[in-house]
C-alpha positions in Angstrom: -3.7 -53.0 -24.2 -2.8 -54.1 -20.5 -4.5 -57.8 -20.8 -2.2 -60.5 -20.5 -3.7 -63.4 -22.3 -3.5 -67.0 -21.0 -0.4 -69.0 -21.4 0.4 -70.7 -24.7 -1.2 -74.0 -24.4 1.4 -77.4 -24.3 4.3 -75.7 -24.0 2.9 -73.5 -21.2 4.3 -70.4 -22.9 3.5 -67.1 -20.8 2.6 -64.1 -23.1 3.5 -60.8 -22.5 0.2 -58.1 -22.1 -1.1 -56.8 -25.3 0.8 -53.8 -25.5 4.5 -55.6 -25.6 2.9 -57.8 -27.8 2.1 -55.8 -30.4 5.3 -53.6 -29.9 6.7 -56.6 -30.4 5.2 -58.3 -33.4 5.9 -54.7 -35.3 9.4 -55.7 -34.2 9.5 -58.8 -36.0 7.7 -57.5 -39.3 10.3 -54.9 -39.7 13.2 -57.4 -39.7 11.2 -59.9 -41.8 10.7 -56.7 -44.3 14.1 -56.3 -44.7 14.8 -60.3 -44.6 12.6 -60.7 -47.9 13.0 -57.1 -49.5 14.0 -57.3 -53.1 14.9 -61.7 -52.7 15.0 -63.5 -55.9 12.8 -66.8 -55.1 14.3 -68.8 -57.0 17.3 -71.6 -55.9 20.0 -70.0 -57.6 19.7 -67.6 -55.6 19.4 -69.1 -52.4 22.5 -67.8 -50.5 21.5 -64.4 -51.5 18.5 -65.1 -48.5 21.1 -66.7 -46.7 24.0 -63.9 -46.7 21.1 -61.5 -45.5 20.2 -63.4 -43.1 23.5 -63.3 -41.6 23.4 -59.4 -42.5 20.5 -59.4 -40.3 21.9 -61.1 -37.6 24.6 -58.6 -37.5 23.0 -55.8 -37.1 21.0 -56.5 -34.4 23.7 -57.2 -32.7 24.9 -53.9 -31.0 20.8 -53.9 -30.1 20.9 -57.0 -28.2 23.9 -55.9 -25.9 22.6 -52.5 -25.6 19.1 -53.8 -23.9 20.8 -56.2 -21.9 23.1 -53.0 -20.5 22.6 -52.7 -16.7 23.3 -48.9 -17.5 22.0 -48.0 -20.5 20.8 -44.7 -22.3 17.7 -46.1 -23.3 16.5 -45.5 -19.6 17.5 -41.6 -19.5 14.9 -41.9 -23.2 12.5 -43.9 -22.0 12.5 -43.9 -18.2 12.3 -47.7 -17.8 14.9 -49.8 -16.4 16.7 -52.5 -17.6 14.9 -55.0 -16.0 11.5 -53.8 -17.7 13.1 -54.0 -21.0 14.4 -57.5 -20.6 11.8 -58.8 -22.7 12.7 -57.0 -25.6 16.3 -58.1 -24.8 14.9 -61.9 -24.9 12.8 -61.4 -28.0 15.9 -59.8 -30.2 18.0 -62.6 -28.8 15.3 -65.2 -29.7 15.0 -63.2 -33.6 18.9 -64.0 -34.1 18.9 -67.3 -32.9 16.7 -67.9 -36.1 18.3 -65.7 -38.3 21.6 -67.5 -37.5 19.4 -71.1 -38.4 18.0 -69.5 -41.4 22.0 -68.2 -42.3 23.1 -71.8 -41.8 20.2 -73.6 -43.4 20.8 -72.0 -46.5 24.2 -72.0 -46.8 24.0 -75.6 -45.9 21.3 -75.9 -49.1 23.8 -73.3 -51.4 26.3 -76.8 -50.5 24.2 -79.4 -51.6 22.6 -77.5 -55.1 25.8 -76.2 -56.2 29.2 -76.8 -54.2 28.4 -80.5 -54.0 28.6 -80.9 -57.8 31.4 -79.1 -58.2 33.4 -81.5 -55.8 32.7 -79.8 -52.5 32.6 -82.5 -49.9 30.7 -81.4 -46.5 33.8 -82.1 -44.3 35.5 -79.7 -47.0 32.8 -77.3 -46.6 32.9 -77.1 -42.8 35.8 -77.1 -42.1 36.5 -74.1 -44.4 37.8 -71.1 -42.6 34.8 -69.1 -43.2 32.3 -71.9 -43.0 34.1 -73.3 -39.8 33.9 -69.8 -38.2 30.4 -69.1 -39.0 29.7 -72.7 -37.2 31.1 -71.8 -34.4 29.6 -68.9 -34.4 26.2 -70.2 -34.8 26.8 -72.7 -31.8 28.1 -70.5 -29.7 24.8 -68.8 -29.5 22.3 -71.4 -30.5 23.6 -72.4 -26.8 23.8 -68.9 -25.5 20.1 -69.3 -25.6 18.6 -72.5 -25.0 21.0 -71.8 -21.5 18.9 -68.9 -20.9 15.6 -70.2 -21.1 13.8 -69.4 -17.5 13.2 -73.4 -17.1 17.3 -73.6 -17.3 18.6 -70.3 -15.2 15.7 -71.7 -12.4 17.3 -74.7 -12.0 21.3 -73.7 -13.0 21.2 -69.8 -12.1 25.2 -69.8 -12.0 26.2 -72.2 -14.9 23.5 -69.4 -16.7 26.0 -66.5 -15.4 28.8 -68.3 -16.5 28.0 -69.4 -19.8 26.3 -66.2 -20.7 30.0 -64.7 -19.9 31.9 -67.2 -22.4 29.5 -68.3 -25.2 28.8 -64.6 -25.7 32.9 -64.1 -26.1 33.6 -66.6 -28.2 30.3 -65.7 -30.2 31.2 -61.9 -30.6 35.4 -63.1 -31.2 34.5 -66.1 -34.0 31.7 -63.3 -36.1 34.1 -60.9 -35.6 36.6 -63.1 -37.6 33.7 -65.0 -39.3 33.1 -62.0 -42.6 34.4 -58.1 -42.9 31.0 -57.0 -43.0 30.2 -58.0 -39.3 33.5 -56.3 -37.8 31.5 -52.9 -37.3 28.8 -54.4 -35.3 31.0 -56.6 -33.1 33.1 -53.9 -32.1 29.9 -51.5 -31.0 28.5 -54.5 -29.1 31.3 -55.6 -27.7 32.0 -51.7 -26.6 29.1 -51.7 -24.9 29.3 -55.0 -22.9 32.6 -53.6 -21.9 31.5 -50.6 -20.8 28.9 -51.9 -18.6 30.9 -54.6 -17.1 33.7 -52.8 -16.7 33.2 -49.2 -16.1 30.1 -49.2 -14.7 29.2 -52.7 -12.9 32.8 -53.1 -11.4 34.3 -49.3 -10.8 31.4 -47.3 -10.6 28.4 -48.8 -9.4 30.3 -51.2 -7.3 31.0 -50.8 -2.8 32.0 -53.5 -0.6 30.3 -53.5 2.7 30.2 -55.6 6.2 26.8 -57.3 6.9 24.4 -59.5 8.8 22.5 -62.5 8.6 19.7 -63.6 10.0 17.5 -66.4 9.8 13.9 -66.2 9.8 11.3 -67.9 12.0 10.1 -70.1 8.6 14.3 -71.6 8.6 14.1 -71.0 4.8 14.3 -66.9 4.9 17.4 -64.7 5.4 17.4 -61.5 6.5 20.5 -59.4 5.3 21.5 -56.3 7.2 24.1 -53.6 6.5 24.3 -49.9 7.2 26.6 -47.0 5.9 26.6 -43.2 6.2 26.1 -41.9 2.9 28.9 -40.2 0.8 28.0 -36.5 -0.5 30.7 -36.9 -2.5 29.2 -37.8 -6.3 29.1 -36.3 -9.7 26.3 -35.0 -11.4 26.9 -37.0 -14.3 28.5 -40.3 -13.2 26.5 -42.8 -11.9 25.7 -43.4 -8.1 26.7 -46.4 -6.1 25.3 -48.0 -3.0 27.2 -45.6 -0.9 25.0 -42.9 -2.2 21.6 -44.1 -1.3 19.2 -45.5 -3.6 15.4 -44.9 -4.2 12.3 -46.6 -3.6 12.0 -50.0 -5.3 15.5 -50.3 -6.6 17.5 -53.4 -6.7 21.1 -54.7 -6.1 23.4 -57.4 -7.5 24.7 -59.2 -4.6 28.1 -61.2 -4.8 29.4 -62.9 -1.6 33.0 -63.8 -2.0 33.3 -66.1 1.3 31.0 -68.0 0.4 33.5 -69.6 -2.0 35.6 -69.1 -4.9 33.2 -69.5 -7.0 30.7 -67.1 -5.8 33.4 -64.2 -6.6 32.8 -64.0 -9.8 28.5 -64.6 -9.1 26.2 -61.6 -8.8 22.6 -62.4 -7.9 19.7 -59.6 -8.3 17.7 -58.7 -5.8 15.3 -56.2 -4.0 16.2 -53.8 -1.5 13.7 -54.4 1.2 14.4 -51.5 3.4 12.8 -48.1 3.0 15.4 -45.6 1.0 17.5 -43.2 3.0 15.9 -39.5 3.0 19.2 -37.4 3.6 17.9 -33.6 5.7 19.5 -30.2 5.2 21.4 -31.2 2.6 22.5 -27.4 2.3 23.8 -26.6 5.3 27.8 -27.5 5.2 27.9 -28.1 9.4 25.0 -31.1 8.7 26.1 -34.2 8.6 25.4 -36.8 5.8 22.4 -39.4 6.6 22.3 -42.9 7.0 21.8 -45.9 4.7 19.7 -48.9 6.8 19.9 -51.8 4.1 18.4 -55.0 4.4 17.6 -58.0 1.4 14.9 -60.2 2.2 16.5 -63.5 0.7 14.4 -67.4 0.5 15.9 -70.2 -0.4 15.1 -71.1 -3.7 15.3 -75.0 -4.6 17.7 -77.9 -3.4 21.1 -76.1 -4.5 22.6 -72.6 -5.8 22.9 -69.7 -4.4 20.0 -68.4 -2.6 20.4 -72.1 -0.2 24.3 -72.0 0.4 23.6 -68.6 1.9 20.8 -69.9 4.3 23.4 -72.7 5.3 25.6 -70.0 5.6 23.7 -67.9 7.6 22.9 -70.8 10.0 26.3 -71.4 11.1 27.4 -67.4 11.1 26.5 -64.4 12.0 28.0 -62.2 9.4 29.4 -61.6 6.4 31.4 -59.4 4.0 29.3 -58.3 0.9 29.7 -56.6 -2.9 26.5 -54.6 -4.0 26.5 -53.9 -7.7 23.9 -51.0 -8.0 21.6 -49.9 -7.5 19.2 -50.3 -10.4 15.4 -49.6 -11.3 13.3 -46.5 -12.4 10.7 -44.5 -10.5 7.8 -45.4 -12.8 5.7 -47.6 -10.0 6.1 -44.6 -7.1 5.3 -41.7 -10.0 1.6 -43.8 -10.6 0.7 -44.6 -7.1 1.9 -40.7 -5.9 -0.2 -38.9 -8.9 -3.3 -40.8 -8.3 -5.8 -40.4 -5.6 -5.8 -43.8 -4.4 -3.1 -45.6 -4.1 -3.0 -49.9 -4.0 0.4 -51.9 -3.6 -1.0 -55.5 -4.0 1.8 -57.8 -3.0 2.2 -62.2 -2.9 4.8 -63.7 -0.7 8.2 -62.3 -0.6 6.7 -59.7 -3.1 6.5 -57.4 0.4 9.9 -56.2 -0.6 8.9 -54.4 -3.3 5.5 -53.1 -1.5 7.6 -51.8 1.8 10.2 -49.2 0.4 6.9 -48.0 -2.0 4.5 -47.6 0.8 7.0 -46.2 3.4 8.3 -43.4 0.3 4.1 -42.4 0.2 3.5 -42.3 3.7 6.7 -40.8 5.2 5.6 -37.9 6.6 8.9 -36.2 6.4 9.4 -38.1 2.9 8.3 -34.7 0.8 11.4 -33.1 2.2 14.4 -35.1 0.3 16.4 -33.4 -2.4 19.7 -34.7 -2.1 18.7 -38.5 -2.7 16.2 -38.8 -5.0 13.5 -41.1 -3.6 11.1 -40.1 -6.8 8.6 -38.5 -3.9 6.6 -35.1 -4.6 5.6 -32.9 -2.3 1.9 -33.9 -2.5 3.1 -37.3 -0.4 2.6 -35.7 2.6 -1.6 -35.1 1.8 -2.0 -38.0 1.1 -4.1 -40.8 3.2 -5.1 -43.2 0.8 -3.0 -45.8 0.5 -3.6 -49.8 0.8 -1.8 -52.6 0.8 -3.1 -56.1 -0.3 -0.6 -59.1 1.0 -1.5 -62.3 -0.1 0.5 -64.9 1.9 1.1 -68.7 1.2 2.2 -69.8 5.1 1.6 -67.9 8.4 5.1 -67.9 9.4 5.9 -65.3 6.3 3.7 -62.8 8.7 7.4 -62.3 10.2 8.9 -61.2 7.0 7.5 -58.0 7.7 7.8 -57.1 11.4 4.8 -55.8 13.6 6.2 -52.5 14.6 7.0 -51.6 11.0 3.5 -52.6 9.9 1.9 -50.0 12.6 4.4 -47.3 11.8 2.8 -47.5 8.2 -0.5 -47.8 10.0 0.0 -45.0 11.7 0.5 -42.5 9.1 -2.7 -43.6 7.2 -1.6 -46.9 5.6 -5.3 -49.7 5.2 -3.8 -52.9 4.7 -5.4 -56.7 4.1 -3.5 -59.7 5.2 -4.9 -62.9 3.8 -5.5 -65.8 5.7 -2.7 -68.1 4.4 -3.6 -69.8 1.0 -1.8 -72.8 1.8 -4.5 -73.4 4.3 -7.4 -71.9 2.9 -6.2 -71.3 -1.1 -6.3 -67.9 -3.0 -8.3 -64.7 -1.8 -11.4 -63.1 -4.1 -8.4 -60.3 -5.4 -11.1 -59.3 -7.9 -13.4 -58.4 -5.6 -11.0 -56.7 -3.0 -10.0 -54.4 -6.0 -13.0 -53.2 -7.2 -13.4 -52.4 -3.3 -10.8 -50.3 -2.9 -10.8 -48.5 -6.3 -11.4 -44.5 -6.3 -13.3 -42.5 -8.6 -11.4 -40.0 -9.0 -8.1 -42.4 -10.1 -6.5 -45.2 -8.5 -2.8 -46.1 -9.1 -2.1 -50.1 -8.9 1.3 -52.0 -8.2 1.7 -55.3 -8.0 4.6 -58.0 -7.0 4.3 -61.4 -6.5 3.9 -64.8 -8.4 3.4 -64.6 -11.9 -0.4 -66.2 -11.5 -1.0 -63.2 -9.3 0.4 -60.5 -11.8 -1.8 -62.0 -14.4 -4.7 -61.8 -12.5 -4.1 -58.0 -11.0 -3.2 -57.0 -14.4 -6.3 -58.1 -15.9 -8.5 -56.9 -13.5 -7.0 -53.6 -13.8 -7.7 -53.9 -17.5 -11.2 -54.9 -17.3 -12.1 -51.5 -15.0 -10.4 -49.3 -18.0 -12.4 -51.2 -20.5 -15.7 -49.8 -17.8 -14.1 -46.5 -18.4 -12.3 -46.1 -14.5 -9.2 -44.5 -14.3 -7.2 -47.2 -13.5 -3.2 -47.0 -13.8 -1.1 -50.5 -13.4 2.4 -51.0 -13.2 4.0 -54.6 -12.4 7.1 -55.0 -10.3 9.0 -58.5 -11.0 10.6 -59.7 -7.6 13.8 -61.2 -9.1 14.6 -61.4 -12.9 
């Protein structure tokens, strides 16, 4: 169930591990189920397939939103985060997208077999109310995805933000008007986009801090620096902002208003790279409340957007004003690595943002001690001696990503770690080999971050030692969405 087969050939296609797959594919049979259940096949009634088509589309609707949710319920259910169920978010997206073709295809066959005898021109057809908003409609979010395919937020990350912000309005505002039926679904979704946007995203989870930037010795890295004291002053049942600490292997949107205009209205995901604040004698009332140390570990991505106006940014000042949005993520990768007996954080390139905060959470020795923020640590963290790090590298300046001293401190409290020779120089390590090295009888927890050739191949090493019969647990950390 954890092997990832190879990409779809042509197209190049990545597919998901067998597991999401199948989850997946069941998925699919259910709406094509209630697509086909009880059809007449014959042409007459061809807009009876049509109309449920759009039936279908509509209520899968308030599903969509609700996976695409920042804060959602399904976490509190499930445990995993958003960002782990983006996949199914894609997938339902992808199934309306051809229920919506299949709603217009026939409709446009229901014209030409009947309407067009009866007089019906097309241009009369289209331009009926209800045709012309279900056109719309249809547009709206045959573009709403074909602008975020991965090949087209790469390369256009904010015209992706934007559009996703409009088509998706106009989408939800032309079905909503579009047929009666659809009204009830429209409203829930568009409850819950507001809610997340609104309530949570910009009230709750949102804090405004001053910060730093510094460029890195490669001149295509920045470092981002803040720090806060931490509020004590949150509900239990609210969620927590940035002013409250954040766990292990969270994540942040980051907006930068002077940057430009423009960028206001941008938020941009990314990892926290600094070890989470671990707040002491939270019940004394005399104690002071800790400190947040935060720090993103930001390289410039491509000729434009974002990620490069901040490094020309950075090259020309010193410091900055910033808006976190979060923070976000689930403890599932620190609950494997702390319940198993060895413990391996395998990381590639900037994916050391997602191994740090893990490994320094395991090794801390004063880590087992936190209540008040919850870092996802137990108290067995502080046995524990067993941890390893594997950090596959493409350049030697990205050595400096991680600096010396912090990489001794982890040393120091029992952290074995491999650095690769670069594999711009030399190519790709043996990880196979490395891994079967370093895995423990008695149960070995595995984490990996990095490029998505690397994720492949840690995954399906992990899955070939289960299919031996080792007790092998694998979790994959995406470093950026």
């Amino acid at each position: 169930m954890q092997y990832q087969p190879r990409s779809i050939p042509i197209i190049n296609k990545a597919l998901p591990p067998n597991q999401v797959s199948l989850l997946v594919l069941a998925f699919l049979a259910l709406n094509i189920f209630y697509n086909l259940y009880l059809i007449p096949f014959s042409l007459p009634y061809l807009f009876v397939f049509a109309d449920r088509c759009g039936l279908i589309f509509s209520a899968n609707l308030p599903l969509l939103y609700l996976l695409a949710a920042k804060s959602q319920p399904i976490k509190f259910l499930t445990g995993y985060s958003y960002e782990c169920l983006n996949i199914f978010h894609r997938r339902v997206g992808e199934l309306l997208c051809i229920e919506a073709l299949l709603h217009f295809l026939g409709m446009m066959f229901v014209w030409y077999g009947m309407l067009r005898h009866l007089g019906f021109t097309l241009a009369h057809f289209l331009l009926n109310r209800l045709a012309g908003l279900g056109l719309g409609t249809f547009i709206a979010y045959q573009l709403l995805y074909f602008t975020s395919l991965r090949s087209f937020r790469q390369q256009c990350y904010e015209i992706f933000l934007a559009s996703h912000i409009f088509l998706q309005a106009a989408g939800l505002a032309l079905l909503f008007f579009h047929y009666h039926t659809s009204q009830p679904y429209v409203a829930i979704s568009l409850a819950i986009f507001l809610t997340d946007r609104l309530v949570f995203r910009l009230w709750l989870k949102s804090s405004s801090h001053p910060a730093t930037l510094t460029v890195l010795e490669d001149d295509e890295t920045v470092l981002l620096s803040s720090n806060w004291d931490i509020s004590k002053h949150r509900s239990t049942f609210l969620p927590k902002s940035m002013t409250h600490g954040w766990k292990p292997n969270d994540h942040i949107f980051l907006t930068i208003p002077q940057l430009s205009t423009k960028h206001t209205l941008q938020s941009h995901p990314f990892t926290i790279f600094s070890a989470a604040p671990i707040e002491h004698l939270v019940n004394e009332p005399d104690q002071q409340s800790g400190h947040a140390w935060f720090s993103l570990l930001i390289r410039a991505q491509y000729d434009s957007g974002f990620t490069r106006i901040l490094l020309d940014y950075a090259r020309m000042h010193r410091s900055t004003r910033i808006r976190l949005d979060g923070p976000y993520g689930s403890s599932n990768a620190l609950d494997i690595l702390s319940s198993s007996e060895t413990s391996i954080v395998v990381a590639g390139g900037s994916g050391i943002a997602v191994a740090y905060p893990l490994l320094w959470a395991l090794l801390h020795p004063t880590s087992s001690t936190s209540s008040d923020i919850e870092v996802g640590t137990s108290p067995s963290l502080a046995k524990r001696n067993n941890v390893k790090l594997l950090w596959i590298i493409h350049s030697a300046s990205h050595r400096t990503w991680l600096p010396e001293d912090k990489l001794k401190e982890l040393q120091t409290w029992g952290l074995e770690f491999l650095i690769t020779p670069p594999t711009g120089e030399i190519g790709r390590p043996d990880v196979n080999s490395i891994l079967n090295q370093w895995v423990s009888v008695q149960g070995t927890g595995v984490v990996v971050s990095g490029p998505d050739g690397l994720v492949r191949d840690v995954r399906n090493i992990c899955a070939a030692m289960v299919r031996r019969g080792e007790d092998v647990k694998m979790q994959v950390e995406k470093f950026g969405w």
